[in-house]
TORDREN-22179 format. One line per 8 residues: their letters; for each residue x, y, z of C-alpha. Coordinates in Angstrom, 3 decimals, decimal comma, always signed. Each point is the difference from the previous one (the first is absolute). Layout:
N
A = X/Y/Z | ...
***
This chain:
341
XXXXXXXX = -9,113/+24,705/+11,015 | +1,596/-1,141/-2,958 | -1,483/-3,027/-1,523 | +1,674/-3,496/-1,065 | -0,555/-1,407/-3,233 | -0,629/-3,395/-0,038 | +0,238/-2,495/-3,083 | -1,252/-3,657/+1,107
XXXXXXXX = +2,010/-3,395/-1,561 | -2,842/-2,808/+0,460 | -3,309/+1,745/+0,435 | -2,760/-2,313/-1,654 | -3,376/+0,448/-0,409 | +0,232/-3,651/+0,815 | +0,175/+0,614/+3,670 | +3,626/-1,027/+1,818
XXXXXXXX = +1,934/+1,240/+2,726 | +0,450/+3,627/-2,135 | -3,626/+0,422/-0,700 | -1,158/-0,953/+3,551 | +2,701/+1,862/+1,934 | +2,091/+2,547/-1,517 | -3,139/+1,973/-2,054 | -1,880/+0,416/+2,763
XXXXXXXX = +2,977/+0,405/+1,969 | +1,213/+3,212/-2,476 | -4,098/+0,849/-0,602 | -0,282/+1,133/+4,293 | +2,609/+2,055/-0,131 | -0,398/+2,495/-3,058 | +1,563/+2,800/+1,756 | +3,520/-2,166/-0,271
XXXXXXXX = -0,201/-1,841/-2,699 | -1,649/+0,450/-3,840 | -0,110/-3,911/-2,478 | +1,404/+1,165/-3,039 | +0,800/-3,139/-1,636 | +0,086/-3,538/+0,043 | +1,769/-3,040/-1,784 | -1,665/-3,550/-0,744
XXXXXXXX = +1,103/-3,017/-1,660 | -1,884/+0,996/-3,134 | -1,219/+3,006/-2,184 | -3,897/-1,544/+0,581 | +0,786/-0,949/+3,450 | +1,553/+3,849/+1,024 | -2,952/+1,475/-2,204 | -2,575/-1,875/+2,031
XXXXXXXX = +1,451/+0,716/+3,411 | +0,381/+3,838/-1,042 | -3,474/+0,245/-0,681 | -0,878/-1,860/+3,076 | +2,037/+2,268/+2,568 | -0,232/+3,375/-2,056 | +3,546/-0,205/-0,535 | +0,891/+2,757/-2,624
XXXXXXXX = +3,334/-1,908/-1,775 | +0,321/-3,543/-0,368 | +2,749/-2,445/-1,585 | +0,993/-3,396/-0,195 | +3,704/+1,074/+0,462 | +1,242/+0,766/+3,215 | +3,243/+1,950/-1,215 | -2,735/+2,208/-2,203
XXXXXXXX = -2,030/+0,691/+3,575 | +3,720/+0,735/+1,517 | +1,097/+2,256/-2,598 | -2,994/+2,382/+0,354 | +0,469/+3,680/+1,166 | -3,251/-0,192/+2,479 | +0,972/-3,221/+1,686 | +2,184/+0,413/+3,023
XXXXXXXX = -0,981/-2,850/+1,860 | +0,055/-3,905/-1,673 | -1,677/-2,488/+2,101 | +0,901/-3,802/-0,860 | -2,807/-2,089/+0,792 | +0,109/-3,258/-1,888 | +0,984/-3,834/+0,553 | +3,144/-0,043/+1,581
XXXXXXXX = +1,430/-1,904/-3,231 | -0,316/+2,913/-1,844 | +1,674/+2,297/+2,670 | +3,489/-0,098/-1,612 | -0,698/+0,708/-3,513 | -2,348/+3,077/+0,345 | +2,308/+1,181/+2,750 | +3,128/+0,037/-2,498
XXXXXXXX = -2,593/+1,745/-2,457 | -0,675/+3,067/+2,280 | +2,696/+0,704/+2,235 | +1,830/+1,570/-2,473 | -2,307/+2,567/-0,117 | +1,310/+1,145/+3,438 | -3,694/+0,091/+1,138 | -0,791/-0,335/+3,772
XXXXXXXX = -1,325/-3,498/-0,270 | -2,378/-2,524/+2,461 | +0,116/-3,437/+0,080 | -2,154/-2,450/+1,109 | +2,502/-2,773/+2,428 | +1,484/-1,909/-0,766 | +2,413/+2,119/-1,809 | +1,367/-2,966/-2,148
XXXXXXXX = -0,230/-4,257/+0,041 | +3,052/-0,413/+2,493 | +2,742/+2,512/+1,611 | +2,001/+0,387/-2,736 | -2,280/+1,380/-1,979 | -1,252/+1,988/+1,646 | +3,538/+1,739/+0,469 | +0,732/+0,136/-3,320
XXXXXXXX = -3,835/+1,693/-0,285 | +1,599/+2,226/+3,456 | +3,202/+0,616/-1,957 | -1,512/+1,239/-3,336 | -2,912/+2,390/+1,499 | +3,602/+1,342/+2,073 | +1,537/+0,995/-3,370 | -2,803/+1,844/-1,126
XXXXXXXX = -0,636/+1,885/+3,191 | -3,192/-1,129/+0,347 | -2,218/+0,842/+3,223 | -1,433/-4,029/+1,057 | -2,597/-1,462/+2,022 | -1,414/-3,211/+0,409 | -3,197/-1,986/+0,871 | +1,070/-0,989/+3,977
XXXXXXXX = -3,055/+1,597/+0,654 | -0,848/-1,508/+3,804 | +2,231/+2,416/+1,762 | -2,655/+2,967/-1,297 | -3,321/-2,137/+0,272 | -1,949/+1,714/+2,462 | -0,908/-2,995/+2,478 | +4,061/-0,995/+0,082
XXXXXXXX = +0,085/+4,006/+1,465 | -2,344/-0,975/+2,776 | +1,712/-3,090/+0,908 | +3,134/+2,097/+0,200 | -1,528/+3,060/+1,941 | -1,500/-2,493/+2,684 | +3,168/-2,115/-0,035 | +2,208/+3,164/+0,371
XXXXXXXX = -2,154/+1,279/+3,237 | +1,211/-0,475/+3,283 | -2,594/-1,050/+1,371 | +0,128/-3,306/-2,003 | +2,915/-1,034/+1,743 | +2,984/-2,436/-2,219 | -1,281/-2,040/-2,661 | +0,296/-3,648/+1,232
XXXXXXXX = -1,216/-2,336/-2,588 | -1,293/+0,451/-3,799 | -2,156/-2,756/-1,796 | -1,285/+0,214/-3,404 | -2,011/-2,330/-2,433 | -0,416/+1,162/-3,521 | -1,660/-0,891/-3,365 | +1,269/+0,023/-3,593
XXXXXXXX = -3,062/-0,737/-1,859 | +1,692/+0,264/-3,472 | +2,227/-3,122/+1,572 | -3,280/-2,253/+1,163 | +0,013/-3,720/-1,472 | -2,786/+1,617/-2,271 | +0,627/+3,686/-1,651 | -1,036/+1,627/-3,448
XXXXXXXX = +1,513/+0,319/-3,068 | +1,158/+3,758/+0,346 | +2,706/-1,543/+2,533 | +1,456/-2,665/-2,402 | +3,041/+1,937/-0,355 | +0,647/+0,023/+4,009 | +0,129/-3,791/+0,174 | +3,669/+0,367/-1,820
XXXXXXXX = +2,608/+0,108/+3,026 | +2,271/+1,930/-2,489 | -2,731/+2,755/-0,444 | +1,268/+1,267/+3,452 | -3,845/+0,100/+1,265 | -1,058/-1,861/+2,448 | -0,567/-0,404/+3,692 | +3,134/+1,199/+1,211
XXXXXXXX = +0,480/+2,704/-1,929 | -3,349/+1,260/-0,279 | -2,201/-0,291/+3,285 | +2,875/-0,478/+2,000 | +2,273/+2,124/-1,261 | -2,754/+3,034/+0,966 | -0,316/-1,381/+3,203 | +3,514/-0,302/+1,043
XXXXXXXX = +0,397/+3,753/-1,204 | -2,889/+0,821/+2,546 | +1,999/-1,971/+2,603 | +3,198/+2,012/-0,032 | -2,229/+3,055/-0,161 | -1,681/-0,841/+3,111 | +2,477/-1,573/+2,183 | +3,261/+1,072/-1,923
XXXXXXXX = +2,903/-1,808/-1,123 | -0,676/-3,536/+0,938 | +2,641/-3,014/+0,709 | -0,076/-3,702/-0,119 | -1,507/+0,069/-2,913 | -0,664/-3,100/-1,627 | -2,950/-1,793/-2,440 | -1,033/-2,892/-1,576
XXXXXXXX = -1,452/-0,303/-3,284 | -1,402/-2,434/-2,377 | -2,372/-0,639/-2,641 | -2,502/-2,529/+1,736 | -2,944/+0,025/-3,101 | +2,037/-1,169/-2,960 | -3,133/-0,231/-2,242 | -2,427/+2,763/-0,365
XXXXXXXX = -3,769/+0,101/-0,961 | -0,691/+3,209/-1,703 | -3,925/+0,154/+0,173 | -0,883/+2,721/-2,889 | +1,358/-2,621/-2,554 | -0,267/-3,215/+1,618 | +3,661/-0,909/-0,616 | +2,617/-1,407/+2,466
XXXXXXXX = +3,413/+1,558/-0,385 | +3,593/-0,585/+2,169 | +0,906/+2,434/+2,602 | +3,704/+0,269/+0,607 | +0,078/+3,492/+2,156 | -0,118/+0,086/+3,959 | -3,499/-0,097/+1,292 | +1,117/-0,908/+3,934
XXXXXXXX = +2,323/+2,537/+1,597 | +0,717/-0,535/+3,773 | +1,633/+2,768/+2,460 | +1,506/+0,837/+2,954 | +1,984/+2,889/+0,887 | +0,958/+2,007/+3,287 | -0,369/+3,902/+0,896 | +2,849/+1,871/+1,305
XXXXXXXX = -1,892/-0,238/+3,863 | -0,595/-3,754/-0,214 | -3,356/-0,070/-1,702 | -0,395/-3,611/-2,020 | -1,737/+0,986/-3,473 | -1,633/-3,487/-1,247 | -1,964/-0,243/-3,695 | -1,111/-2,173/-2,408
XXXXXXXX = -1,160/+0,469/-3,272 | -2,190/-2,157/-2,479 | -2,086/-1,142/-2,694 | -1,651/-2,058/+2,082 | -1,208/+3,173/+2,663 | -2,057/+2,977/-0,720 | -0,366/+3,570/+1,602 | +2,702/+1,480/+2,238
XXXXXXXX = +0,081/-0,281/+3,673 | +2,628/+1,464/+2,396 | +0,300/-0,300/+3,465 | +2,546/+2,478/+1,831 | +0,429/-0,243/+3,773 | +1,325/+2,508/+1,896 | +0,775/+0,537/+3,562 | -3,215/+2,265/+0,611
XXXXXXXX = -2,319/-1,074/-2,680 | -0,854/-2,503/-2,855 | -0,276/+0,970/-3,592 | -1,397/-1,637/-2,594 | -0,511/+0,853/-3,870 | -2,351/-1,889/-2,514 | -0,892/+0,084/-3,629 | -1,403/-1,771/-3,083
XXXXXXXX = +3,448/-0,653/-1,654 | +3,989/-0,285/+1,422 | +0,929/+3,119/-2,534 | +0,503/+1,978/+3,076 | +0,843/+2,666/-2,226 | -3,310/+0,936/-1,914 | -2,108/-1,812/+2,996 | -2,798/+1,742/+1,575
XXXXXXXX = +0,322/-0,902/+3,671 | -1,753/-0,470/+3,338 | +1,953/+0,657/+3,125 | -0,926/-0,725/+3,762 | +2,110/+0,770/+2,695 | -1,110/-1,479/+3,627 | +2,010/+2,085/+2,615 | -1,089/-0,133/+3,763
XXXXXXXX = -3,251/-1,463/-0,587 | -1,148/+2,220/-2,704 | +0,062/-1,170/-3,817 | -0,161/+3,015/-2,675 | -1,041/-1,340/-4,044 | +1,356/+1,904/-2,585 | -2,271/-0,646/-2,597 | +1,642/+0,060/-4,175
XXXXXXXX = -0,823/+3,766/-1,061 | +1,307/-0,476/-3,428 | -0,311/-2,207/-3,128 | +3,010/-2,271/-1,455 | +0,071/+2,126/-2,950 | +0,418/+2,738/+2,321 | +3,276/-0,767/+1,500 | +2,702/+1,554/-2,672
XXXXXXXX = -1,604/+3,375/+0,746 | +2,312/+0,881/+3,274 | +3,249/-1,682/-2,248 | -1,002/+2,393/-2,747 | -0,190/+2,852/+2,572 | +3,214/-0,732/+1,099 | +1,586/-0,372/-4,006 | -1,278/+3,279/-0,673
XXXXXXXX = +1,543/+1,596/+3,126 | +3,229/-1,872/-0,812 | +0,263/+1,639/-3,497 | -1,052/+3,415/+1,363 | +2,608/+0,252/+2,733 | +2,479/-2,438/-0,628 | -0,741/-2,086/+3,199 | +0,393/-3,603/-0,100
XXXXXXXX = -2,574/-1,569/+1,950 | -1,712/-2,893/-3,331 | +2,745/-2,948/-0,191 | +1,952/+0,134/-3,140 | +1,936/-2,272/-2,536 | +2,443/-0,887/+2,518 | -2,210/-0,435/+2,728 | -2,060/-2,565/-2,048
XXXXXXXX = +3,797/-1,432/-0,535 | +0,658/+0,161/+3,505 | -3,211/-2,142/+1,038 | +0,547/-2,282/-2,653 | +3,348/-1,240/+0,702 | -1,361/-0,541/+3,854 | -2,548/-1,930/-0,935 | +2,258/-2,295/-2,390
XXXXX = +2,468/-0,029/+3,072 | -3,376/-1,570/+1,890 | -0,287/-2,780/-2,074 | +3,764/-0,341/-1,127 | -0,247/+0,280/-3,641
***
């Protein structure tokens, strides 16, 4: 089995969404995948994080990292900000190439980000990962069973910690509704993709949104900052069989809980955060009397290991099974159509 090579773009000894995901992530499965290289924002920052991970080239350019002979895989996972500028750095290269979603700050750049990584004939993926997390598969297996009868009614309550009335210092830069991160297209976003993957294309569709903490205490520095991006996102949608999909989002909540009646049984699906897409989760279903727990069997930091499965099939057989560039465009634009921007 032929190996990917995999150069990292954001991988910090410094912890982050990189260090605490995609290494370990790329570390379980050696017989796919081999970290080659990795880019950070400076010479002593990629230095540091190379001798942290064992990483054997390291760079503070990201077109240096793409231009290597041993890297066939570049994995972008920094601050959305910095999405478009690295991406126009490496896709050039031709290189098969991951992104973290969002793909870019608002639809149309992410199309021009589509367009370019097009003329290059570059292979894509991005970050949608709920649709491979391991607990979404469960909900879908029991949901797809007979047995369970038509899905009648969907409730969900989710948290966005980093979008509390109080958050740290690391999250300044997702306060900014013009950063493109934020409730809607973060947590939500995630869950909505999980939504159309369990119940399929959905109708009615329609969501309120607003930013209802306008001032923000960031406890690691004791400062109070303004908050202009969405922290409140309320939705309603309908299934194709007349199921009524309800969910809010906020600052204000924490941990997940959804609630899925069917016509034989009841469903229901909890965690510690609404990022339904990295979440560890506990599902009960109550069906004729009987209630069956299915008890979290993996870690957060566990759950890009069945996505990376899946990327390294992709590239070895040409199937098409990770979202791409234009997915990511795709579910963009729907949820800008949601809020009418």
């Amino acid at each position: 089995m032929q190996k990917i090579r995999v150069g990292i773009i954001g991988l910090s000894a410094n912890g982050g969404w990189g260090a605490m995901s995609h290494y370990p992530a790329l570390r379980a499965l050696p017989e796919y995948f081999t970290l080659n290289g990795l880019a950070a924002g400076s010479p002593a920052s990629a230095a540091a994080a190379a001798a942290k991970y064992g990483v054997p080239y390291h760079t503070a350019s990201a077109a240096a990292l793409a231009a290597r002979d041993d890297i066939d895989l570049l994995v972008v996972a920094v601050n959305l900000p910095q999405h478009r500028a690295l991406l126009e750095s490496i896709i050039p290269s031709g290189k098969a190439i991951y992104c973290e979603w969002p793909l870019g700050t608002d639809p149309a750049q992410s199309q021009a980000l589509t367009d370019l990584a097009d003329h290059y004939h570059c292979r894509t993926f991005i970050g949608l990962q709920a649709t491979h997390s391991p607990y979404v598969r469960r909900l879908k297996a029991i949901l797809d069973d007979a047995a369970s009868g038509t899905m009648r009614s969907c409730t969900i309550l989710g948290g966005d910690p980093s979008r509390a009335r109080q958050t740290v210092s690391r999250y300044r830069y997702a306060q900014a509704q013009e950063n493109g991160v934020n409730t809607l297209t973060i947590p939500f976003a995630h869950l909505l993709a999980a939504l159309r993957y369990l119940f399929g294309e959905l109708t009615h569709m329609a969501a309120l949104t607003r930013c209802a903490f306008p001032q923000v205490y960031l406890a690691d520095t004791g400062e109070t900052i303004p908050r202009t991006a969405t922290d409140n996102v309320l939705f309603s949608g309908q299934t194709a069989d007349g199921g009524l999909i309800n969910a809010i989002y906020s600052g204000a909540l924490s941990g997940l809980r959804m609630d899925i009646e069917c016509d034989n049984c009841r469903i229901s699906a909890t965690g510690n955060s609404g990022h339904i897409q990295y979440e560890p989760l506990t599902i009960t279903v109550t069906r004729g009397g009987r209630t069956d727990t299915f008890n979290p069997v993996t870690a957060a930091a566990d759950n890009l290991i069945d996505i990376y499965r899946a990327v390294h099939a992709d590239l070895a057989t040409g199937s098409h099974s990770v979202p791409d560039f234009a997915d990511a465009v795709a579910h963009q634009c729907l949820l800008w159509q949601l809020v009418g921007n």
